[in-house]
C-alpha positions in Angstrom: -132.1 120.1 -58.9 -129.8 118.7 -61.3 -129.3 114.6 -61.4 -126.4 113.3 -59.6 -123.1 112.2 -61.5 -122.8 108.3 -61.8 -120.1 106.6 -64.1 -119.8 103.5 -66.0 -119.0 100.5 -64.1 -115.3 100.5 -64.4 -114.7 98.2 -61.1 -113.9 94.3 -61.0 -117.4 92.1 -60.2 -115.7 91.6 -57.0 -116.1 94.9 -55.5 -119.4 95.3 -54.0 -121.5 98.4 -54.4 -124.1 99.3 -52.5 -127.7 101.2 -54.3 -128.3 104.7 -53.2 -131.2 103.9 -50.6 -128.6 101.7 -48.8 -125.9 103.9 -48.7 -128.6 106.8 -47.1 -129.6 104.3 -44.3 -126.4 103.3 -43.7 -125.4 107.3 -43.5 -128.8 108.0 -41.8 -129.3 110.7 -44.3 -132.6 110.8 -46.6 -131.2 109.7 -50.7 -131.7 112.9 -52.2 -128.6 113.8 -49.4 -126.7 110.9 -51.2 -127.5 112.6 -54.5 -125.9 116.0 -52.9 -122.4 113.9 -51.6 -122.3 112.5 -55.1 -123.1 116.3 -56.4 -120.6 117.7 -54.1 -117.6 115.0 -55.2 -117.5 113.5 -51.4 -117.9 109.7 -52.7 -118.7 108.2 -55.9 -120.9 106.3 -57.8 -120.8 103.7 -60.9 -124.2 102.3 -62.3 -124.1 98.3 -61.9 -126.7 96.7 -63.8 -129.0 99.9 -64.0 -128.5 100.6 -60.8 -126.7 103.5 -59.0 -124.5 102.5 -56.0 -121.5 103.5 -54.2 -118.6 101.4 -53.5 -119.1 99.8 -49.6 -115.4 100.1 -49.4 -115.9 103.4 -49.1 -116.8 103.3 -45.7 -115.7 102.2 -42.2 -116.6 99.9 -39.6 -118.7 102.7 -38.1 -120.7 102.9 -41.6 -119.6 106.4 -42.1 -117.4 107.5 -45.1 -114.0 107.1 -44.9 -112.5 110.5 -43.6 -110.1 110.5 -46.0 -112.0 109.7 -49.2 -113.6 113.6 -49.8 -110.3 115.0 -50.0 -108.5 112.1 -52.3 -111.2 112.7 -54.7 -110.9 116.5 -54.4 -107.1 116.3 -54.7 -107.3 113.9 -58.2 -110.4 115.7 -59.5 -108.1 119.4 -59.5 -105.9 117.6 -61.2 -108.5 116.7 -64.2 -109.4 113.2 -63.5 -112.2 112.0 -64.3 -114.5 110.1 -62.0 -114.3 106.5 -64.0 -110.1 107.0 -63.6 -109.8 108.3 -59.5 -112.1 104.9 -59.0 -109.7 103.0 -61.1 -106.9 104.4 -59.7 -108.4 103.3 -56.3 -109.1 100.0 -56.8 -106.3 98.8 -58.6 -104.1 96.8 -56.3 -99.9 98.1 -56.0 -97.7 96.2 -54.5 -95.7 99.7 -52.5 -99.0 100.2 -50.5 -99.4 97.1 -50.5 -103.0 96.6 -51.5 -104.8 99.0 -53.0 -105.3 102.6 -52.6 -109.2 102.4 -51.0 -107.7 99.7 -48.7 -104.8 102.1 -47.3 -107.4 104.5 -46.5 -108.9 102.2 -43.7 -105.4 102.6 -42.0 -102.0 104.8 -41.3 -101.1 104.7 -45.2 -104.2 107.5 -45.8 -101.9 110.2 -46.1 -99.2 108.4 -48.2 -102.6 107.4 -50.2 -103.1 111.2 -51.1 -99.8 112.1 -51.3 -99.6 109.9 -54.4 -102.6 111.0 -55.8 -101.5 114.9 -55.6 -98.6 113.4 -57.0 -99.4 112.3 -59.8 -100.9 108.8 -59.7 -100.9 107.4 -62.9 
């Protein structure tokens, strides 16, 4: 089993990020599962003080991930980004969403969200 891709912390101190053991109770799903999502490009992770975690604004009310995120990261990872930019990309605010991208993917602007990103978002 090969280890699971985590980034550099490229996200302002004011986005919180959960630790891998967190995110699999809040999934329901054992960690090494976790490891697999992060294997298989349906979230992301950043390491925050020697720590893995996973962005909590990458999931809904419900505690699931947001249905949209697999694909937005699919979408900008065929189109060569790397993982430190699509979470850059995602986090940084614009003012024609408004807000920022992770934000309009809680709502009706999802598909505008990854139209961009096919697009050609930076």
């Amino acid at each position: 089993m090969s280890a699971f891709p985590c980034s550099d912390d490229v996200l302002p101190e004011s986005v919180a990020v959960l630790p891998l053991p967190e995110v699999a109770d809040k999934l329901g799903l054992v960690v090494t599962r976790v490891h697999q999502m992060l294997r298989d490009h349906q979230i992301l992770a950043v390491r925050r003080d020697g720590v893995a975690g996973v962005p909590e604004r990458f999931f809904d009310d419900t505690g699931a991930v947001i249905k949209w995120l697999p694909g937005l990261i699919t979408v900008m990872k065929d189109a060569k980004y790397t993982d430190e930019e699509i979470l850059q990309w995602v986090f940084t605010e614009d003012d024609t969403l408004p807000g920022r991208p992770v934000d309009a993917l809680h709502g009706h602007l999802a598909r505008e969200v990854i139209r961009r990103a096919s697009a050609d978002p930076f």
